[in-house]
PyMOL Python script that loads the backbone (N, CA, C, O; Angstrom):
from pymol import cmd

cmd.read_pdbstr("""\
ATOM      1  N   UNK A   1     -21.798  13.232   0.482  1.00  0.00           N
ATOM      2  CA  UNK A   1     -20.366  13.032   0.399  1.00  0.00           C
ATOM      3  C   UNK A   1     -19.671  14.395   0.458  1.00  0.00           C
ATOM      4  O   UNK A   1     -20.061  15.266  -0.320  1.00  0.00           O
ATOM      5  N   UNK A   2     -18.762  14.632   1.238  1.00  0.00           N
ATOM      6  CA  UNK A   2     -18.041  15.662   1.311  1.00  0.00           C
ATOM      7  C   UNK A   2     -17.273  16.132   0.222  1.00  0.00           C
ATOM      8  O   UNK A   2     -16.742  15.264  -0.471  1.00  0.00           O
ATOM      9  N   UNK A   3     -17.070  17.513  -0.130  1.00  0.00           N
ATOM     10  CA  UNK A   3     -16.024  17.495  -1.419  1.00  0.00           C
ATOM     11  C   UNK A   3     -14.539  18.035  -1.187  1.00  0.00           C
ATOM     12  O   UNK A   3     -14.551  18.968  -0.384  1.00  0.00           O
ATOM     13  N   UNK A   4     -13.849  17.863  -1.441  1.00  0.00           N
ATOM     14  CA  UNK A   4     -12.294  17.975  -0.888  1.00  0.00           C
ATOM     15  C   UNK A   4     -11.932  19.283  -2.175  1.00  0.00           C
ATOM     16  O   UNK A   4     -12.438  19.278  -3.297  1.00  0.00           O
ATOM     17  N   UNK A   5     -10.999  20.278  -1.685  1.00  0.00           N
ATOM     18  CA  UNK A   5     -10.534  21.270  -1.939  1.00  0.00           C
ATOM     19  C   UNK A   5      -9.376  21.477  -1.712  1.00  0.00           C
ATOM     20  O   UNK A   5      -9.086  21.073  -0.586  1.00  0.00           O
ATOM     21  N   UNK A   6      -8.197  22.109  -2.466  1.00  0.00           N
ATOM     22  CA  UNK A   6      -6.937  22.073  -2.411  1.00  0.00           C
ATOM     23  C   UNK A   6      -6.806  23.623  -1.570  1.00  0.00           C
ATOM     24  O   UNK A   6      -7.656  24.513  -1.558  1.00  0.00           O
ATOM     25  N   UNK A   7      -5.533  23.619  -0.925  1.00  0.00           N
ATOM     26  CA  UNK A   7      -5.747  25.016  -0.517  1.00  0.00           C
ATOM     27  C   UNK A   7      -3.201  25.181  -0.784  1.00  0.00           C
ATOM     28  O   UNK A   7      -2.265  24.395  -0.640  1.00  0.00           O
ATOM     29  N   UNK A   8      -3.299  26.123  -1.044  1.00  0.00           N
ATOM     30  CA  UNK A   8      -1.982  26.267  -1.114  1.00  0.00           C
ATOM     31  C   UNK A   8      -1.197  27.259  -0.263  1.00  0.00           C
ATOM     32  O   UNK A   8      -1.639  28.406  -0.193  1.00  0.00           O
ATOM     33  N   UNK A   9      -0.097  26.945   0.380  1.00  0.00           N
ATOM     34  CA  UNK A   9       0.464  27.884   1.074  1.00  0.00           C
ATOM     35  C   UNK A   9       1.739  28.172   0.664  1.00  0.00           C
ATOM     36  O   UNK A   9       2.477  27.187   0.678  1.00  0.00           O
ATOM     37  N   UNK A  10       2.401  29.529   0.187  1.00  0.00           N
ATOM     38  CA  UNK A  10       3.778  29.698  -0.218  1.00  0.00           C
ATOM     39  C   UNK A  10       4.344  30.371   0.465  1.00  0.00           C
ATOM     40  O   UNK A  10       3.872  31.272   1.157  1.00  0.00           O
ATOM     41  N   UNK A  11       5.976  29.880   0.337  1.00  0.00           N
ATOM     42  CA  UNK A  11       6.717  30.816   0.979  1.00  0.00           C
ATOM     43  C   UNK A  11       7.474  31.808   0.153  1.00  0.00           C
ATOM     44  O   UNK A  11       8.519  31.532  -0.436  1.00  0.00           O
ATOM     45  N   UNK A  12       6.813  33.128   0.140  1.00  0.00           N
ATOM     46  CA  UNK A  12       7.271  34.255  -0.805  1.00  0.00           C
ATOM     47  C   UNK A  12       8.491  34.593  -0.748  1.00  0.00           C
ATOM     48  O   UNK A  12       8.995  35.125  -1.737  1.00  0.00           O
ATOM     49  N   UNK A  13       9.256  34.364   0.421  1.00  0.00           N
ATOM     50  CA  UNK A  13      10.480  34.895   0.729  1.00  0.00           C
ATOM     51  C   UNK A  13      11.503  33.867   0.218  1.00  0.00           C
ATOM     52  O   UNK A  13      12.690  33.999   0.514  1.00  0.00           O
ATOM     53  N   UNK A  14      11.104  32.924  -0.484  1.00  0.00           N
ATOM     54  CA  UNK A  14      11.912  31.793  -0.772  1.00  0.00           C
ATOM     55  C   UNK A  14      11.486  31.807  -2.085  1.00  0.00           C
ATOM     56  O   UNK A  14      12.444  32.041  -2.822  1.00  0.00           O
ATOM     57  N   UNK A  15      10.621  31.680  -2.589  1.00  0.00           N
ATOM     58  CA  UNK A  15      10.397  31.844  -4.341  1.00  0.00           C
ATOM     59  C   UNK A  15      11.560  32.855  -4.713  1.00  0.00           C
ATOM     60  O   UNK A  15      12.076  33.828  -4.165  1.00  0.00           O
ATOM     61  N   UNK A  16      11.759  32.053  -6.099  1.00  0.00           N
ATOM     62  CA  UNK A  16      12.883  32.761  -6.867  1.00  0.00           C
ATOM     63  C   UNK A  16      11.998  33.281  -8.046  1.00  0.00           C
ATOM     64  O   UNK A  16      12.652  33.969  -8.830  1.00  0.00           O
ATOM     65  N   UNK A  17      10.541  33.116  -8.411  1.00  0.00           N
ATOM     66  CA  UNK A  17       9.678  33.369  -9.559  1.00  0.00           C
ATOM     67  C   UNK A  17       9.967  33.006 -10.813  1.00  0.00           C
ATOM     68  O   UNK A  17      10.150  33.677 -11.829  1.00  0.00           O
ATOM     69  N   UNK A  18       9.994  31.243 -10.498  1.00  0.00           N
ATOM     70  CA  UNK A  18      11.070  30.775 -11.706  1.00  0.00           C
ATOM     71  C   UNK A  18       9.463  30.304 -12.596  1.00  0.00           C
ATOM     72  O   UNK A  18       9.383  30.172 -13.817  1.00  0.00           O
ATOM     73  N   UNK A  19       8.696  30.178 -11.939  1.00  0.00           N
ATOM     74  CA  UNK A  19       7.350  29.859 -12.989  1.00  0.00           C
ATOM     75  C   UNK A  19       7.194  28.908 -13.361  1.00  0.00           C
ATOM     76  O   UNK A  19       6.442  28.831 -14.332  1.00  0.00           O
ATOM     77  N   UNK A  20       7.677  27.901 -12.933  1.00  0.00           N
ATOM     78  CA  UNK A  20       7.358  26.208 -12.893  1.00  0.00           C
ATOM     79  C   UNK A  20       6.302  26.009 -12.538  1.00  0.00           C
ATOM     80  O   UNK A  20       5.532  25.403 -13.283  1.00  0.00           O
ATOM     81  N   UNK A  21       5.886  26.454 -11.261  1.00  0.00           N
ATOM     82  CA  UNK A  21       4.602  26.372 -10.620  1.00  0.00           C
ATOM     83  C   UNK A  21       3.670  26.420 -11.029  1.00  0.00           C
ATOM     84  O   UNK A  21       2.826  25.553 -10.804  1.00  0.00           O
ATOM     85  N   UNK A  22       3.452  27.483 -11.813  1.00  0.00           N
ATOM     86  CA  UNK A  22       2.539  28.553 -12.488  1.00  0.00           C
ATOM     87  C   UNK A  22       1.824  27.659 -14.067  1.00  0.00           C
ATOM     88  O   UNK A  22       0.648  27.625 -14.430  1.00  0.00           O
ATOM     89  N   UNK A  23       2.653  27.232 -14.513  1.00  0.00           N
ATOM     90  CA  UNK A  23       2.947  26.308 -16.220  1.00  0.00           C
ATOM     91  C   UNK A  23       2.222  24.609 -15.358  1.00  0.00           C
ATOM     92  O   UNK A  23       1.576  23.728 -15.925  1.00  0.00           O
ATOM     93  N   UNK A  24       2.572  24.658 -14.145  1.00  0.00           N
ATOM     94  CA  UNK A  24       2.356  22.951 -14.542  1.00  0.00           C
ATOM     95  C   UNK A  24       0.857  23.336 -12.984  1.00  0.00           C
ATOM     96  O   UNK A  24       0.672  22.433 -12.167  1.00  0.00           O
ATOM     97  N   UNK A  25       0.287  24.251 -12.897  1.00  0.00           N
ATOM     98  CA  UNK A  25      -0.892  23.862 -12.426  1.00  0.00           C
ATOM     99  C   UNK A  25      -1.902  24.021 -13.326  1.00  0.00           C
ATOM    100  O   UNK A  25      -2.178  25.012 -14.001  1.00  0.00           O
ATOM    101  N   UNK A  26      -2.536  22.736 -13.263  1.00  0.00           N
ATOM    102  CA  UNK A  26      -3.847  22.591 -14.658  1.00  0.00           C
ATOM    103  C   UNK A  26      -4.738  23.688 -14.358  1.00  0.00           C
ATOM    104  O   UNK A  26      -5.408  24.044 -15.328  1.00  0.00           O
ATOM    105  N   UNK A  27      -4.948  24.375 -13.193  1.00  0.00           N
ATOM    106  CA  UNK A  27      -6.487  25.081 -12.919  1.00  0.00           C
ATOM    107  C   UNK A  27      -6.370  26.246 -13.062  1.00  0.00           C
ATOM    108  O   UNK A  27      -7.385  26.940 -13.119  1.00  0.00           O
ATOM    109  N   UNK A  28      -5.097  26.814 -13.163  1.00  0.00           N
ATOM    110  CA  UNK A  28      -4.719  28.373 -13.688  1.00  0.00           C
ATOM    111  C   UNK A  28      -4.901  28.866 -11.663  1.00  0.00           C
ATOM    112  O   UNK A  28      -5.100  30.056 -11.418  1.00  0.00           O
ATOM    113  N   UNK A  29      -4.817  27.962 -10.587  1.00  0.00           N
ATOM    114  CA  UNK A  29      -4.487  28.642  -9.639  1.00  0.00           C
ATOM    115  C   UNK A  29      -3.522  29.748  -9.079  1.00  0.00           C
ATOM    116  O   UNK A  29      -4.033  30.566  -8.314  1.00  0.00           O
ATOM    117  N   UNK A  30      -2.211  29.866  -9.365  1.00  0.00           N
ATOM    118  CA  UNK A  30      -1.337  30.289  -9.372  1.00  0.00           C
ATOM    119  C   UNK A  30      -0.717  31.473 -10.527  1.00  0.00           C
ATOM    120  O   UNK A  30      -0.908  31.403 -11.741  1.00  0.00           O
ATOM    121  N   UNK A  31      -0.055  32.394  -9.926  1.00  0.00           N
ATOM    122  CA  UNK A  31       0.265  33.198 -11.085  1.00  0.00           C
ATOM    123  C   UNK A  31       1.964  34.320 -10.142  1.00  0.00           C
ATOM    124  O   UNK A  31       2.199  34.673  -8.986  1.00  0.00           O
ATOM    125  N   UNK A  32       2.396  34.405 -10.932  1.00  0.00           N
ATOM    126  CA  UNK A  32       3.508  35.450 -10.608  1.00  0.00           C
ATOM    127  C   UNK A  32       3.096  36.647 -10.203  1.00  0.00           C
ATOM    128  O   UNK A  32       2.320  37.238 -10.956  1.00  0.00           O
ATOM    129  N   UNK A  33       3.489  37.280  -8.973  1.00  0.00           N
ATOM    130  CA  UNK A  33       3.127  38.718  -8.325  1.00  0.00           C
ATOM    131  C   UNK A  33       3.694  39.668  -9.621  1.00  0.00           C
ATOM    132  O   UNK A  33       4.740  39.489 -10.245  1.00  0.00           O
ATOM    133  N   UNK A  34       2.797  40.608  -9.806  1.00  0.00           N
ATOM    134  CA  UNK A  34       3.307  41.618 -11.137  1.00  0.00           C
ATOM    135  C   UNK A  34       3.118  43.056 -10.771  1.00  0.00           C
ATOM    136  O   UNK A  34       2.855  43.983 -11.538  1.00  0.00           O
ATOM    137  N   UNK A  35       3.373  43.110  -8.885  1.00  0.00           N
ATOM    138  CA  UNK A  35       3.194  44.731  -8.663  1.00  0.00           C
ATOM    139  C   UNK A  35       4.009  44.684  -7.005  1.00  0.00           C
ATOM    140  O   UNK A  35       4.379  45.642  -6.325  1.00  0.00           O
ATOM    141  N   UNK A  36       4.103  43.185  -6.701  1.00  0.00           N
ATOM    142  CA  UNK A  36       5.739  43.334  -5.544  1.00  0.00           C
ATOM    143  C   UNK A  36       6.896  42.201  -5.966  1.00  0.00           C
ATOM    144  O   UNK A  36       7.030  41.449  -6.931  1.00  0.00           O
ATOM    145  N   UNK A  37       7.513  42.414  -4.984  1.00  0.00           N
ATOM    146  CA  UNK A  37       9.094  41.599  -5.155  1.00  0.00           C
ATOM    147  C   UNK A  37       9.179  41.260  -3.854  1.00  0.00           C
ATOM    148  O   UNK A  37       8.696  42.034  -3.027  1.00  0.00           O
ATOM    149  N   UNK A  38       9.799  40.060  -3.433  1.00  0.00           N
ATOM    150  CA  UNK A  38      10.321  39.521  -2.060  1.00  0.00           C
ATOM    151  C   UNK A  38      12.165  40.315  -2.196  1.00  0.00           C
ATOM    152  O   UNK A  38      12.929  40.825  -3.016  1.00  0.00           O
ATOM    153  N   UNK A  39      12.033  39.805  -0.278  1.00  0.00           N
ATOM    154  CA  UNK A  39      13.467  41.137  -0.499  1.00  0.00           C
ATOM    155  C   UNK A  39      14.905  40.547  -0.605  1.00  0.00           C
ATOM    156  O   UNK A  39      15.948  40.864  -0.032  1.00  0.00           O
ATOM    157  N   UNK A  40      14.535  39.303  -1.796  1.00  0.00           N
ATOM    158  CA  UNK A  40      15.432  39.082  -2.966  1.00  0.00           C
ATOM    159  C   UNK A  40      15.429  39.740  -4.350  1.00  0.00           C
ATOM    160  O   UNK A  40      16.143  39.704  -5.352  1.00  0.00           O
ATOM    161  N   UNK A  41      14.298  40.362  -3.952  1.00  0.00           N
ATOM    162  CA  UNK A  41      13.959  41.525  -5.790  1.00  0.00           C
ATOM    163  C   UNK A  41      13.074  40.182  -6.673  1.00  0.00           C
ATOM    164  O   UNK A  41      13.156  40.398  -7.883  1.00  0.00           O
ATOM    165  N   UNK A  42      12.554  39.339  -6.471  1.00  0.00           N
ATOM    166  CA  UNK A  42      12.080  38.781  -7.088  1.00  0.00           C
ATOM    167  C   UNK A  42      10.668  38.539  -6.947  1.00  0.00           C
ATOM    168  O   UNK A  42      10.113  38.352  -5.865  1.00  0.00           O
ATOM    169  N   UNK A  43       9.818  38.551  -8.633  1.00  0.00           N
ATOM    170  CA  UNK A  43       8.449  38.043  -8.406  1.00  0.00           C
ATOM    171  C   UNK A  43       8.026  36.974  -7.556  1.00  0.00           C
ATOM    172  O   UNK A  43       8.881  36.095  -7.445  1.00  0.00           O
ATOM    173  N   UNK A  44       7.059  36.801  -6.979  1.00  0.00           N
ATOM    174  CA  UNK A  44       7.115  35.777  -6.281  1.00  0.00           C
ATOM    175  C   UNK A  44       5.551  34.912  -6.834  1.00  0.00           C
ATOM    176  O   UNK A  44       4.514  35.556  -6.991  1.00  0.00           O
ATOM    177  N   UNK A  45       5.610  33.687  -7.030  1.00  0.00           N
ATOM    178  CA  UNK A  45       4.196  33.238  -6.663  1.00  0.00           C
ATOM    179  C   UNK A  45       3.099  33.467  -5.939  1.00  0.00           C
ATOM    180  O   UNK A  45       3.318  33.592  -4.734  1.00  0.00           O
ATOM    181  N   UNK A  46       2.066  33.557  -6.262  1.00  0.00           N
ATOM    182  CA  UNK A  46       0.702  33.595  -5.425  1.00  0.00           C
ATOM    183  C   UNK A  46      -0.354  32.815  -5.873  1.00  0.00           C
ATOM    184  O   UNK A  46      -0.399  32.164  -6.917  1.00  0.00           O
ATOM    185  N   UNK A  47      -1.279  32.938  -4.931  1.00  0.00           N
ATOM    186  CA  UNK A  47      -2.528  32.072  -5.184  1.00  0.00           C
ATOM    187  C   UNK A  47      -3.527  33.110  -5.649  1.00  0.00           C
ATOM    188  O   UNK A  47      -4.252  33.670  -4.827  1.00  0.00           O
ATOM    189  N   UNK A  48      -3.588  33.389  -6.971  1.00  0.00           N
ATOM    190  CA  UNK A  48      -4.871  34.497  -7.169  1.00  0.00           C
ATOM    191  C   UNK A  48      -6.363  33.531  -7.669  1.00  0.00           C
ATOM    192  O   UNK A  48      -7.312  34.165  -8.131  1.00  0.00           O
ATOM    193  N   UNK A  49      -6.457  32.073  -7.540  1.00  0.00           N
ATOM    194  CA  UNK A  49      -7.732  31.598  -7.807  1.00  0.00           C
ATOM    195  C   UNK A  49      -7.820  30.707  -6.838  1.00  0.00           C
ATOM    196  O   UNK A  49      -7.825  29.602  -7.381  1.00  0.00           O
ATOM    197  N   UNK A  50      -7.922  30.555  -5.214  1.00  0.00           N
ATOM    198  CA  UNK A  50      -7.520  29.856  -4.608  1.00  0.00           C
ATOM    199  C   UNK A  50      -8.706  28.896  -4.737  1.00  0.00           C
ATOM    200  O   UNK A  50      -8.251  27.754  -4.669  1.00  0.00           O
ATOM    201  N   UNK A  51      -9.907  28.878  -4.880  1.00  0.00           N
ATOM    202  CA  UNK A  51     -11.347  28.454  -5.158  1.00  0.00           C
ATOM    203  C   UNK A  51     -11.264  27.345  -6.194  1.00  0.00           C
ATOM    204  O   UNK A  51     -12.055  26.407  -6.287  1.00  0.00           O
ATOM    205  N   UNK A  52     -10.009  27.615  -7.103  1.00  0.00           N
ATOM    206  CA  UNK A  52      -9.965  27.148  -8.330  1.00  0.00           C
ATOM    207  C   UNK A  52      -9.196  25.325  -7.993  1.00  0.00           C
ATOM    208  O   UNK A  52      -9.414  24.263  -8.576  1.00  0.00           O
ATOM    209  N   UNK A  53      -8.365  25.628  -6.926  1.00  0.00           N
ATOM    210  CA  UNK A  53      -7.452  24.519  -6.927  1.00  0.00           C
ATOM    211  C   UNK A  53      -7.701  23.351  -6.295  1.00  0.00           C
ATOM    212  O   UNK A  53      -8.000  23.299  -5.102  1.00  0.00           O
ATOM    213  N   UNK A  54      -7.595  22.340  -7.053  1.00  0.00           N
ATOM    214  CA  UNK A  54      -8.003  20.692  -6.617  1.00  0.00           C
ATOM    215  C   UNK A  54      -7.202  19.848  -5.656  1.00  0.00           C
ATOM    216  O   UNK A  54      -7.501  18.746  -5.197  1.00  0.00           O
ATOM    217  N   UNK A  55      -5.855  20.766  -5.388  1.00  0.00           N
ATOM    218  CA  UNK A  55      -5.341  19.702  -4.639  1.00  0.00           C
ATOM    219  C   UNK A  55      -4.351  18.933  -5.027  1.00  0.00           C
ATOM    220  O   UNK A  55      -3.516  18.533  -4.215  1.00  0.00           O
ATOM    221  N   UNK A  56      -4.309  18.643  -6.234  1.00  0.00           N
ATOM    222  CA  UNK A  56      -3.145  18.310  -7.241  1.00  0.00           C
ATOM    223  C   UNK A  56      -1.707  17.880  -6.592  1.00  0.00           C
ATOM    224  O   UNK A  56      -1.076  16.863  -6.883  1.00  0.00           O
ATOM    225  N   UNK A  57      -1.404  18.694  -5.827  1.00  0.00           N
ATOM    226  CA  UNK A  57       0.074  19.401  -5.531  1.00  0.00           C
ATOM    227  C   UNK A  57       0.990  19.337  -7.298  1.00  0.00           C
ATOM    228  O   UNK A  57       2.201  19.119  -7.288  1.00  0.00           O
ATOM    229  N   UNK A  58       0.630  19.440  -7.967  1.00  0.00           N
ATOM    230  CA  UNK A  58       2.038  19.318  -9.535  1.00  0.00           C
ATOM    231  C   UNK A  58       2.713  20.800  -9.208  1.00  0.00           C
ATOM    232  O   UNK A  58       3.889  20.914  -9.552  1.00  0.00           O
ATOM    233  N   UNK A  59       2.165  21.800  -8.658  1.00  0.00           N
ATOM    234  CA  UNK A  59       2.627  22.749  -8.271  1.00  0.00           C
ATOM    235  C   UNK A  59       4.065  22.740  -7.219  1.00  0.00           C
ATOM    236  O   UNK A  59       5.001  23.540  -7.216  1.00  0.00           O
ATOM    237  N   UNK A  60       3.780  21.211  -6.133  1.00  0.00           N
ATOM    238  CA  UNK A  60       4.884  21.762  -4.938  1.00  0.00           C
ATOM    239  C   UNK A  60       5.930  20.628  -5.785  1.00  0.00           C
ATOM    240  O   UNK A  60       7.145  20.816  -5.726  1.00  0.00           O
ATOM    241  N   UNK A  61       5.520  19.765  -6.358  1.00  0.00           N
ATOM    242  CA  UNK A  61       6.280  18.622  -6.965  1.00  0.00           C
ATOM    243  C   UNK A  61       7.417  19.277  -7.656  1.00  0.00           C
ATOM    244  O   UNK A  61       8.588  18.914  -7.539  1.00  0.00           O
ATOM    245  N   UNK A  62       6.848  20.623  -8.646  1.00  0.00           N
ATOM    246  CA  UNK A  62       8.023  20.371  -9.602  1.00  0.00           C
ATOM    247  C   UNK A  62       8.869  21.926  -8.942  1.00  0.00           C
ATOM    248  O   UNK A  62      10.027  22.176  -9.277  1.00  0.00           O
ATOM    249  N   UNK A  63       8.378  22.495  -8.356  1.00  0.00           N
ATOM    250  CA  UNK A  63       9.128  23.588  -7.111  1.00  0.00           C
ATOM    251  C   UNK A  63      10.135  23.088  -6.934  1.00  0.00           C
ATOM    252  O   UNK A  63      10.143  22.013  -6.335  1.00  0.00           O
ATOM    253  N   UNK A  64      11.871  23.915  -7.573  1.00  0.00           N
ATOM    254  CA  UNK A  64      13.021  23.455  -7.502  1.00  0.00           C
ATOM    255  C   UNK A  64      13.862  23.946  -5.959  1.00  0.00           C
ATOM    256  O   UNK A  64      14.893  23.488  -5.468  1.00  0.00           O
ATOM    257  N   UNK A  65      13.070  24.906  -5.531  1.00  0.00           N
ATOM    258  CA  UNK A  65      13.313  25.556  -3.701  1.00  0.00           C
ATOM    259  C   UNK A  65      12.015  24.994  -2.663  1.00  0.00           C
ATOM    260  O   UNK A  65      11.876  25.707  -1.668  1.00  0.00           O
ATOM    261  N   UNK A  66      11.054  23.821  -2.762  1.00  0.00           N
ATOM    262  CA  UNK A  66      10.452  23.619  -2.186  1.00  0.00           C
ATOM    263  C   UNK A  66       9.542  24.666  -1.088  1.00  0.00           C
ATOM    264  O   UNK A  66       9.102  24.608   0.060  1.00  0.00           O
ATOM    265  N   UNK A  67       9.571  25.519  -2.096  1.00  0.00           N
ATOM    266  CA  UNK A  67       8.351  27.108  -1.423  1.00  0.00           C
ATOM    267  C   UNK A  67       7.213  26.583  -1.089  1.00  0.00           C
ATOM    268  O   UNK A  67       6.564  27.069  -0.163  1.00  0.00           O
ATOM    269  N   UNK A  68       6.768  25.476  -1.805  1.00  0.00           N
ATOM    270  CA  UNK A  68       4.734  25.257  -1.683  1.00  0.00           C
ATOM    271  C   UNK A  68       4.625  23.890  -0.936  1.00  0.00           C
ATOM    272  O   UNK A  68       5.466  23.017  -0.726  1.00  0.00           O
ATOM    273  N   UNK A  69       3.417  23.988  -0.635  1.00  0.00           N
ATOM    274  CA  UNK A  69       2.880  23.182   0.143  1.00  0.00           C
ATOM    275  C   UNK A  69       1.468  23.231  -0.063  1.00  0.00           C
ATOM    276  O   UNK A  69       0.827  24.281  -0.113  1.00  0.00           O
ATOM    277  N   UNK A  70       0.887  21.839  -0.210  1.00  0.00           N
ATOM    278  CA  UNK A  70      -0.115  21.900  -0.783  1.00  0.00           C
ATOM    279  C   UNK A  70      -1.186  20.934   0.305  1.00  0.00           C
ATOM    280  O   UNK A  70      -0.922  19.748   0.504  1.00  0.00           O
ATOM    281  N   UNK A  71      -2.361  21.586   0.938  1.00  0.00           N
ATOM    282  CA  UNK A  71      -3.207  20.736   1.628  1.00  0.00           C
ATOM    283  C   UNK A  71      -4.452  20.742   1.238  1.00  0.00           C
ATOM    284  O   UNK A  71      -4.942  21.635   0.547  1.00  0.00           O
ATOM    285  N   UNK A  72      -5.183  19.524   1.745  1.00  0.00           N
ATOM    286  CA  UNK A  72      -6.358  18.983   1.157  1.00  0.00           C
ATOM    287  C   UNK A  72      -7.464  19.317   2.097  1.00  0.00           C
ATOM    288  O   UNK A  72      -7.361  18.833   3.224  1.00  0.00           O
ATOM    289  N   UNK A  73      -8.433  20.005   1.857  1.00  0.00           N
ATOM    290  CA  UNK A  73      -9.344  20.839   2.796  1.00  0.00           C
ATOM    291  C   UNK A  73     -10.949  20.077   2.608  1.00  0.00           C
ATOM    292  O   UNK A  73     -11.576  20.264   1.565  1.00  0.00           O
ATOM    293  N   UNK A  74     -11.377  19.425   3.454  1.00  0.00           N
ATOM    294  CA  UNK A  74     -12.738  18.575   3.143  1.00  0.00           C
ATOM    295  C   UNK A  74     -14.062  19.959   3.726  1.00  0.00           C
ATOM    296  O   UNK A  74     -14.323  20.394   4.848  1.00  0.00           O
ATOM    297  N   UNK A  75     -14.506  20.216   2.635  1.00  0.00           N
ATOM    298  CA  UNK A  75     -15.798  20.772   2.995  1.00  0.00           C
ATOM    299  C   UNK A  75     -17.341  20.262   3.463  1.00  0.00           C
ATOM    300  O   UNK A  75     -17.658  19.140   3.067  1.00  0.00           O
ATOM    301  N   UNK A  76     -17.949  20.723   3.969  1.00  0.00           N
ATOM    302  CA  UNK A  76     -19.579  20.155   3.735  1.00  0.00           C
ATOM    303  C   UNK A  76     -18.711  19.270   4.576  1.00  0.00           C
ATOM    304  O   UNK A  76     -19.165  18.227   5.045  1.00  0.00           O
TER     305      UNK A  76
END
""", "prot")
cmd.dss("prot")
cmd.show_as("cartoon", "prot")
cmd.util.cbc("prot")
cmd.orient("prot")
C-alpha cells in the first residue's frame, strides 16, 4: 500500500506572519522565518519539517490571506 505525504507550498510574499498556521499544525511542520522578512517587512511562514507533514491542510484552512496550499504526495 502506498503511503501518502503532505507537502506544503507558501506564498511568502503574501504572509503577513500572523502565526495561525504555525499554532494549528499538529506536526510542528511549519514555523515563522526568524532571520528574513518578505518585502512587506514581515516574518513569513516556512516549511522547516517538511518530512513531518501529513497532509492535514488545518494549516491552509485557518490562513486569513489564503498563502498555503496544501498537496497530497503518494509515495512507494
Amino acid at each position: 500500500m502506498a503511503k501518502i505525504r503532505g507537502a506544503v507550498v507558501i506564498d511568502q510574499e503574501r504572509c503577513k506572519g500572523c502565526n495561525l498556521c504555525v499554532v494549528a499544525c499538529p506536526t510542528q511542520t511549519l514555523a515563522l522565518s526568524t532571520t528574513a522578512v518578505n518585502h512587506h517587512g514581515y516574518a513569513f511562514s516556512q516549511d522547516v519539517q517538511p518530512e513531518a507533514c501529513i497532509g492535514c491542510a488545518s494549516c491552509a484552512e485557518v490562513c486569513p490571506d489564503a498563502c498555503i496550499v496544501v498537496y497530497k504526495i503518494k509515495e512507494g
